[in-house]
N, C-alpha and C positions, 0 to 999 in steps of 0.2 A: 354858386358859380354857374353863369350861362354855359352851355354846351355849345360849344364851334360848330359853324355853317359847315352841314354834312357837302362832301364833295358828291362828282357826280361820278367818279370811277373811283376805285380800291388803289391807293399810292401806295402802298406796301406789293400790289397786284403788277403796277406799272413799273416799281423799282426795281423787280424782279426779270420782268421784259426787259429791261435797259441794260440790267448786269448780263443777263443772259447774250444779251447783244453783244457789249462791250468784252467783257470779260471770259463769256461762256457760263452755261446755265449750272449755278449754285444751288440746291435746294435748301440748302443750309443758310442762305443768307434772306430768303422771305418766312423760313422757319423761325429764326431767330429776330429778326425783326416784327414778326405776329406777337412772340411771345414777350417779349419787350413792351410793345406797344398794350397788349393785354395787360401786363402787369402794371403801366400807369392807367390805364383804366377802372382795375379792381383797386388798387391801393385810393386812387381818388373817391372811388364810392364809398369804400369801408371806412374810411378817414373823415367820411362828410357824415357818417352815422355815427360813430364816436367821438365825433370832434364836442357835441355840446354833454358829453359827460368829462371832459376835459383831459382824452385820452388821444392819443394816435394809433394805428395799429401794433406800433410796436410796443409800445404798454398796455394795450389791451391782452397782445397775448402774453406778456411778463406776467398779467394778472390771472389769467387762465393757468400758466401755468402755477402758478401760485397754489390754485384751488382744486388743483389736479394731486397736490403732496397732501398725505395726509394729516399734519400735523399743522401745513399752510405755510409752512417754511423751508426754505430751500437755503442750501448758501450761491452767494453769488459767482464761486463760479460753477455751480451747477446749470445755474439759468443762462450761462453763457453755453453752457456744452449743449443742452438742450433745445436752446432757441439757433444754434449755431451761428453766434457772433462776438466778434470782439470782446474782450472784457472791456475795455473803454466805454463801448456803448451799452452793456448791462447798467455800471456804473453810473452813466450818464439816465438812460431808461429807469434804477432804480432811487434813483436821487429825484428825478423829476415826480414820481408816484410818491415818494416820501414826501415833498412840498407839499403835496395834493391833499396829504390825508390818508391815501388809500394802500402804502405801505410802511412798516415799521422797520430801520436799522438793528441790532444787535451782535455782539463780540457773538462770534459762534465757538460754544464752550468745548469741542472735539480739535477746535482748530487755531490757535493763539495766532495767527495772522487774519485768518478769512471773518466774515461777516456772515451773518443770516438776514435776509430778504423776508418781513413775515405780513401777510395779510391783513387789513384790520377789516371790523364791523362793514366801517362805511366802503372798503373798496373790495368786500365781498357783495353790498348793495349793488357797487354802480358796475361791477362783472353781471352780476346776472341781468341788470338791464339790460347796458349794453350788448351782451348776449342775445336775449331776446329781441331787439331790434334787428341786429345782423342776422341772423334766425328767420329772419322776416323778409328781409331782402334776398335771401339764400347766397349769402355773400360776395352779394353780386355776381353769383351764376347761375340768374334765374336764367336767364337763354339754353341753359342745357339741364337735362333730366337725371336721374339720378347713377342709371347706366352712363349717362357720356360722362361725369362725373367723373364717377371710375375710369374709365376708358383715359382719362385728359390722366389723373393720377397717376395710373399704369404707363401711362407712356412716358412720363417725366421721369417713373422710378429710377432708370438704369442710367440716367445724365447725374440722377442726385448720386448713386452707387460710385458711378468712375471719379464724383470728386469726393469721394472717401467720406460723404454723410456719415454712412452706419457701412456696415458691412452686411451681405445680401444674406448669409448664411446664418 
């Protein structure tokens, strides 16, 4: 996909002067509008490196986490509390890696309603490649070094904390 003709000022820069004007200055609304806009950014690049292992990023990390259990099985709604989303779209994420090849269904024998989500061979393969390519690109945040990394992480923590991710303690 071609990359849009770069402007010649920052509109995230300039929305913010205008709110500022109309409104009164918000920092929270060019805060939130950066990180927005970053997040179609990086989903778009990590999605154009996965895309020809016939993943999205959201199955790529269903598959990570797969390979994170030690046995390579999860039940489904473990990968829901973990990846924190909806069961519908575990479901839907675990069904589409099951077409693929690169996940296995089974009755999970602890739980006469739930399912286990299990790894196979080939979508242990196409994790570590894909791995390796993302790896490569540094997830699309080669623009920052491995302190602002941290730094960009550490400042999100306590947004993830207030909407009740995990608990801080």
């Amino acid at each position: 996909m071609p990359k849009p003709l770069s402007l010649s000022f920052d509109p995230i820069a300039r929305a913010d002067e205008l709110w500022a004007q109309r409104w009164g200055g918000v920092p929270s609304m060019a805060a939130i509008t950066s990180i927005m806009r970053a997040q179609q950014i990086l989903l778009g690049e990590v999605d154009a490196v996965v895309k020809p292992y016939g993943l999205t990023f959201a199955r790529y990390e269903a598959l990570v986490l797969l390979t994170f259990s030690k046995s390579g099985e999860l039940p489904m709604s473990k990968i829901g509390e973990r990846l924190m989303v909806h069961p519908t779209s575990v479901t839907n994420t675990v069904d589409r890696l099951v077409r693929s090849g690169l996940v296995a269904k089974r009755p999970n024998p602890n739980d006469g309603r739930g399912t286990l989500a299990t790894i196979t061979d080939k979508g242990r393969e196409v994790v570590e490649a894909a791995t390796r390519d993302l790896m490569a690109m540094d997830f699309g945040l080669g623009a920052y070094d491995a302190e602002e990394c941290g730094e960009i992480f550490a400042m999100l923590r306590p947004l993830r904390v207030a909407a009740g991710d995990f608990d801080e303690d």
